[in-house]
C-alpha positions in Angstrom: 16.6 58.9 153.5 18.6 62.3 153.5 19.9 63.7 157.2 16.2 65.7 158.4 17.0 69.5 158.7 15.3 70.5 162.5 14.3 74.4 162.7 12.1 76.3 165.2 9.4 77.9 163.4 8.3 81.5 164.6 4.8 80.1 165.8 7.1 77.9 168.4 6.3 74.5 166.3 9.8 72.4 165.2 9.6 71.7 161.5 12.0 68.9 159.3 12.4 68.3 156.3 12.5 64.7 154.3 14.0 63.8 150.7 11.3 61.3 149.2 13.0 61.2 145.4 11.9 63.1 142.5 9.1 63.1 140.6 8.3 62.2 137.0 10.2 65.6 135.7 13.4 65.3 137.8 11.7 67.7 140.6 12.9 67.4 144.5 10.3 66.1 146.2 10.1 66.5 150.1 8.2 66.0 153.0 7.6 68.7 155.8 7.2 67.6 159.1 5.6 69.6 161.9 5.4 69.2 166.0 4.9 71.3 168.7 7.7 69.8 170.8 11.0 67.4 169.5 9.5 64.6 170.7 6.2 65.1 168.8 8.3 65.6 165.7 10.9 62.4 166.4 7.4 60.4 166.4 6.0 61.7 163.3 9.8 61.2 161.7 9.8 57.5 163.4 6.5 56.8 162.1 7.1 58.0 158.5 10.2 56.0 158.8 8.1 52.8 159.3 5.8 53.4 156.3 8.8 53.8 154.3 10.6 50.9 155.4 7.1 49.1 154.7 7.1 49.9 151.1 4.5 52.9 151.8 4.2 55.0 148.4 4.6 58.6 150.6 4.7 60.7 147.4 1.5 59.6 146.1 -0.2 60.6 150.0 0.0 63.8 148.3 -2.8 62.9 145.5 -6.2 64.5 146.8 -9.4 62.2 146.7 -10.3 63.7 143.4 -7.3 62.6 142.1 -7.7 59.0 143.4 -11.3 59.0 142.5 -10.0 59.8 139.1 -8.1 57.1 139.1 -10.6 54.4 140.4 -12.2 55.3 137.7 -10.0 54.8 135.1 -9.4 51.6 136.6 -12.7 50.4 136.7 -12.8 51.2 133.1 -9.5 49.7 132.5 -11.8 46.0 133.5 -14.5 46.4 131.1 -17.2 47.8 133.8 -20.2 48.0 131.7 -20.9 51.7 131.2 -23.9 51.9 133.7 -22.0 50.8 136.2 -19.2 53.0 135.7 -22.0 55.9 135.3 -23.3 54.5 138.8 -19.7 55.0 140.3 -18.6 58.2 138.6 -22.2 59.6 139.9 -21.9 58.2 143.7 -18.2 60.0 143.6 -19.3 63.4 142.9 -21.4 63.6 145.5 -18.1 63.6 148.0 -16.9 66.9 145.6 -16.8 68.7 148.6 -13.8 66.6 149.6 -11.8 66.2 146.3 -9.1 69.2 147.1 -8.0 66.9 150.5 -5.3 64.2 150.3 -6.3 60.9 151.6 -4.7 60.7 154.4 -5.8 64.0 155.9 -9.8 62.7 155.6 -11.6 60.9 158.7 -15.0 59.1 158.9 -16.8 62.4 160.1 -16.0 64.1 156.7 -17.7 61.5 154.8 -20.5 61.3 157.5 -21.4 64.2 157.3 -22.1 64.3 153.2 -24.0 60.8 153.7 -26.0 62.6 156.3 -26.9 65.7 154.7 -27.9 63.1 151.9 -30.0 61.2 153.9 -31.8 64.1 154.9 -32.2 65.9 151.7 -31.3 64.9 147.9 -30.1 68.7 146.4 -31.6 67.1 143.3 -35.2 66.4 144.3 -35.7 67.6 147.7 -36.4 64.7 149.4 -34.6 62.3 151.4 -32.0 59.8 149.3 -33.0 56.2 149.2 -30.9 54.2 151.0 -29.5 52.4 147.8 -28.0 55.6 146.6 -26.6 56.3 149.8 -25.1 52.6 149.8 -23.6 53.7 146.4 -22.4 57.1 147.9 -19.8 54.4 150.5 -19.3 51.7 148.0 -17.9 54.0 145.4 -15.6 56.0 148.6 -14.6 52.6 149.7 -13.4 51.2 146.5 -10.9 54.7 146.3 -9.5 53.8 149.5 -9.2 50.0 149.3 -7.3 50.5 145.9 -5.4 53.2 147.3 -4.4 50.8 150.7 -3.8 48.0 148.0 -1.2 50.2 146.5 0.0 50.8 149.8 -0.4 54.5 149.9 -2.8 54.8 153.3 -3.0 52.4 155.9 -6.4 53.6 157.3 -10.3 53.7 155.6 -12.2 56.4 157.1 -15.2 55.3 155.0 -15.1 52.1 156.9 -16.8 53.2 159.4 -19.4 55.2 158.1 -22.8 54.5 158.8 -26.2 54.9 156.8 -29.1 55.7 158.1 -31.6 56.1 155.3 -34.6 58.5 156.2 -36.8 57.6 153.1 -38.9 54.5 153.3 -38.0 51.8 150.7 -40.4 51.8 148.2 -41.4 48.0 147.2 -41.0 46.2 144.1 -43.9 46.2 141.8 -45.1 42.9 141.3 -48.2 42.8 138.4 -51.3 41.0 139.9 -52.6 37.6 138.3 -55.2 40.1 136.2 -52.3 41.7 135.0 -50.8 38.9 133.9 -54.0 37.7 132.4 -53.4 40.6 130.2 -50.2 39.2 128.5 -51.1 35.9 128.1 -54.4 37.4 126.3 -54.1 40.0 124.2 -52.0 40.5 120.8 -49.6 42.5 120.4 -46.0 43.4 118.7 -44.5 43.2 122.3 -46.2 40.4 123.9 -43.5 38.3 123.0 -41.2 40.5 124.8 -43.4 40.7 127.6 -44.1 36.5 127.2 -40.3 36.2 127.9 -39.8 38.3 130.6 -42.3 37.5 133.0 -42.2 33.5 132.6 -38.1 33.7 132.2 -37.2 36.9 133.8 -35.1 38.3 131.5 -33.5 41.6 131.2 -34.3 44.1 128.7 -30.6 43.9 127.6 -30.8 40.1 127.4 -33.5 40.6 125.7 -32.8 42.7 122.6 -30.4 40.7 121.1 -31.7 37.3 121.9 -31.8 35.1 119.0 -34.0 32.1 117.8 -30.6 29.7 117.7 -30.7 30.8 121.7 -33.9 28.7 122.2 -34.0 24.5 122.3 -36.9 23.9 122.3 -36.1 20.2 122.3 -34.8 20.6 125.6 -37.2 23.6 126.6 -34.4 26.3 127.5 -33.1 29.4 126.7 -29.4 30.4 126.3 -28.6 33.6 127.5 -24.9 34.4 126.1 -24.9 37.9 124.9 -26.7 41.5 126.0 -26.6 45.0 125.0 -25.8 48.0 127.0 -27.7 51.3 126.5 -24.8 54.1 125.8 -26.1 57.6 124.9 -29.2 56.2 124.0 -28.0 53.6 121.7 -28.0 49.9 121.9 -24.5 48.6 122.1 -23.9 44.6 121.5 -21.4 42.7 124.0 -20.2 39.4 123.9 -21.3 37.8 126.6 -24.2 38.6 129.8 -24.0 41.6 132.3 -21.8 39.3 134.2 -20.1 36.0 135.0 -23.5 34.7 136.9 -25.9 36.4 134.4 -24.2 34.0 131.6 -26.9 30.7 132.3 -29.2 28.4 130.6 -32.9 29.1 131.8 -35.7 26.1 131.3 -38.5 27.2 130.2 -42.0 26.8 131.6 -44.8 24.5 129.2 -46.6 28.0 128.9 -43.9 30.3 127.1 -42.4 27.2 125.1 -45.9 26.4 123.8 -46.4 30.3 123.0 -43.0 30.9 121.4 -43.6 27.7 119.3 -46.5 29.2 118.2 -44.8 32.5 117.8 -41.7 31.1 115.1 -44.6 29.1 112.9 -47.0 31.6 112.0 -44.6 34.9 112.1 -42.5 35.8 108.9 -39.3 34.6 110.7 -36.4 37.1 112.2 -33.1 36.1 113.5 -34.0 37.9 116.9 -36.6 36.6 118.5 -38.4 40.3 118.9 -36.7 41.9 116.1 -37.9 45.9 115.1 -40.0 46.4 111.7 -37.3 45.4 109.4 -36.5 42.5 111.4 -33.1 43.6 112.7 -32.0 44.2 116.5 -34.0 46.9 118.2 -33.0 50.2 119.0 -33.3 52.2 122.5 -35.9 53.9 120.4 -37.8 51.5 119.0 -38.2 49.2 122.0 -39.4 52.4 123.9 -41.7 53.2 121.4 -43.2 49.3 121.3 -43.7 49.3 124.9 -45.2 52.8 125.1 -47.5 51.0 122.2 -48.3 48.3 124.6 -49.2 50.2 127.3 -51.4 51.7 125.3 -53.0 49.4 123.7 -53.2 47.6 127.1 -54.9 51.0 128.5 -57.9 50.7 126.0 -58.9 47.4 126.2 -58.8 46.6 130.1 -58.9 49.9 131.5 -62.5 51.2 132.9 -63.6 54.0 131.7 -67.0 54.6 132.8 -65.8 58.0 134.6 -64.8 59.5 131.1 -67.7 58.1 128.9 -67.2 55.9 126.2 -64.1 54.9 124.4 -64.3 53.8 120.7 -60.9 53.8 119.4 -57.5 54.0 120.8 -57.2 57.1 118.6 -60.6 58.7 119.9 -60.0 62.8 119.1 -61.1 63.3 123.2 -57.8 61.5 124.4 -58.0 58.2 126.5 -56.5 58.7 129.6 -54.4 55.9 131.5 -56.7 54.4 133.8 -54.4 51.3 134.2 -51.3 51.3 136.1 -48.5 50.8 133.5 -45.9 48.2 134.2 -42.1 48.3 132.9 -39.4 45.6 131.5 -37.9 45.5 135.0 -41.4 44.6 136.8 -42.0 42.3 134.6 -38.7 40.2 135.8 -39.5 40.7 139.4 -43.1 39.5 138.7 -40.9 36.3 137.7 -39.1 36.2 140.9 -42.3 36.3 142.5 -43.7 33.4 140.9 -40.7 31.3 141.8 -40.9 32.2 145.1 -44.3 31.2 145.1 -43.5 28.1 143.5 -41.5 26.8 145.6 -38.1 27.5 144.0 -35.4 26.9 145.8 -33.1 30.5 146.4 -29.9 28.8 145.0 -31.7 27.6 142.0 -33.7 31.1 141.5 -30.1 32.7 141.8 -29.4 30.7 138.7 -32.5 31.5 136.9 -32.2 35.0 137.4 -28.7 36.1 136.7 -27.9 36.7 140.0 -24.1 38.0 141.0 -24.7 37.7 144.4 -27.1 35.4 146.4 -28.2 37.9 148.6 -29.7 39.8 146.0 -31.9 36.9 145.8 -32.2 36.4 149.5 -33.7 40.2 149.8 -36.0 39.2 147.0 -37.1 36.1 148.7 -37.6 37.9 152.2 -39.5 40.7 150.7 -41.8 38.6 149.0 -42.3 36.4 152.1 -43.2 39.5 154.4 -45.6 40.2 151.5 -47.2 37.0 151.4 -47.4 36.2 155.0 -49.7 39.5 155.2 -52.3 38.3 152.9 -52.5 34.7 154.2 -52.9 36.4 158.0 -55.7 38.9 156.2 -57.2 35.4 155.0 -57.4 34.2 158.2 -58.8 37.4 159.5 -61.7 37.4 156.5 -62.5 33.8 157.6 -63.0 34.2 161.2 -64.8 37.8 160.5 -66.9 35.7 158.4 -67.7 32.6 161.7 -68.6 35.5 163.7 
């Protein structure tokens, strides 16, 4: 490190000077140093001494958080982050925009507080309060900036470490579809029952869904393979080798119920390598699934739904419009309905982790708990219909 050059500013501050190196174009780069007294600036020159003798990257302090987020980013990328996920982080990032002009090191926890609280209180977007998922996103994504910039020994300190959420909108729960519901699929006909079949008795994603294959299913040994999924980018299907992640890659065994009804489904049906192929018996399209299951609800709608308010109902096709008396249910539901019966049957959480895809047991673990708060409440309004009834 260069001999410091010590002035006295005209505001009465002492100022120095550092030689860092040169950039990637030849360019000087150096560090200015400011303190009110010597002393002050001796510390600051001591301490930057440290970082450098500690294999501190100073030239790259001067990065703003844009920059780095950038960079994050492109590393994430870099890894093969499915495109959702990368969507999910690139998304959570912009929301500290406010702060992208600021190097690293000159952020605290209050700047990032602040955004998560004005967050919390209102999303710009739809004017209510954020759910507290997207403001867990909002510090996940910061964090991950400044854990890779501390692993590249840039910063010592994460201000987004200390940051605490405090979500002011009430989680909405987890649809789970009533035993009539489910009634429903096991009953009635239809282009996407097997779809529907599969994810409520395996709980599979839509994604492992789409390109699962009949040479994915022994039904000698009553399981289902799940090695592959697709990835919805720009509203196409895209194929990947392999499941969402290391977890989600598993064996699932099947329950007597779907392995009887897929059976049935492979004998009598005009045969398709995909196991819920589209019309010409290829992989489904974004489109084409949406369009099956917007047929399904519909069809669903007409034949269960009560319409005695509206007068009759002929045909699903009836010139005075049938209106959706049922609530309609989605892929995703359908999956946690399968959680739910798990739970219910007395399926271990390690072994539902397994049987779900699960990266992370505590996703399961908040499944479990929410369904046991659920359940506990109607076996204590059980108990309070019985006694209501000894009365």
């Amino acid at each position: 490190m260069a001999k410091r050059k010590l002035t006295k500013r005209a505001d009465g501050r002492y100022q120095s000077q550092i030689y860092l190196g040169t950039d990637e174009n030849g360019k000087r780069i150096i560090k200015t140093l400011y303190g009110r007294t010597q002393k002050e600036l001796e510390e600051k020159e001591c301490l930057l001494k440290v970082k450098l003798s500690r294999g501190f990257d100073i030239k790259a302090e001067r990065k703003t958080f844009g920059e780095w987020a950038e960079l994050f980013l492109r590393m994430k990328e870099s890894k093969n982050v499915s495109a959702g996920r990368l969507a999910n982080y690139g998304y959570a990032l912009m929301k500290f925009e406010p702060l992208y002009q600021y190097p690293l090191e000159k952020l605290y926890p209050i700047d990032f507080q602040r955004i998560i609280d004005s967050w919390a209180k209102e999303n710009p977007n739809t004017g209510k309060p954020s759910s507290k998922a997207l403001l867990t996103e909002m510090k996940r994504a910061a964090n991950g900036v400044y854990r890779m910039a501390i692993s590249n020994r840039v910063v010592e300190f994460n201000p987004i470490a200390d940051v605490e959420i405090s979500a002011i909108q009430k989680k909405e729960p987890k649809r789970i579809l009533t035993e009539e519901e489910q009634r429903w699929i096991r009953e009635m006909p239809h282009r996407a029952q097997t779809a529907a079949m599969i994810m409520l008795y395996a709980g599979l994603r839509r994604g492992e869904l789409v390109p699962l294959m009949w040479n994915d299913i022994d039904f000698a040994a009553g399981t289902i393979s799940i090695t592959k999924t697709v990835e919805c980018i720009n509203g196409k299907f895209i194929l990947k080798d392999g499941a969402k992640s290391e977890n989600s890659v598993r064996t699932i065994t099947m329950p007597h119920i779907l392995k009887n009804f897929l059976l049935e489904e492979k004998q009598k049906k005009v045969v398709s390598l995909y196991v819920v192929p589209d019309a010409k018996g290829c992989m489904m399209s974004e489109n084409s699934f949406r369009r099956m299951w917007q047929s399904y609800m519909t069809q669903l709608n007409f034949r269960y739904g009560d319409f005695s308010a509206y007068g009759s109902r002929t045909s699903v096709h009836d010139p005075k419009g049938v209106p959706m008396v049922i609530e309609g249910f989605t892929a995703h539901q359908l999956r946690h309905t399968y959680a739910s019966i798990l739970y219910m049957a007395g399926v271990d959480v390690v072994t539902a982790k397994e049987l779900m895809g699960h990266a992370d047991i505590q996703t399961t673990l908040e499944i479990y708990t929410h369904l046991s708060k659920t359940y506990k409440k109607k076996e204590v309004s059980k108990l309070d219909e019985y006694l209501a009834n000894a009365e």
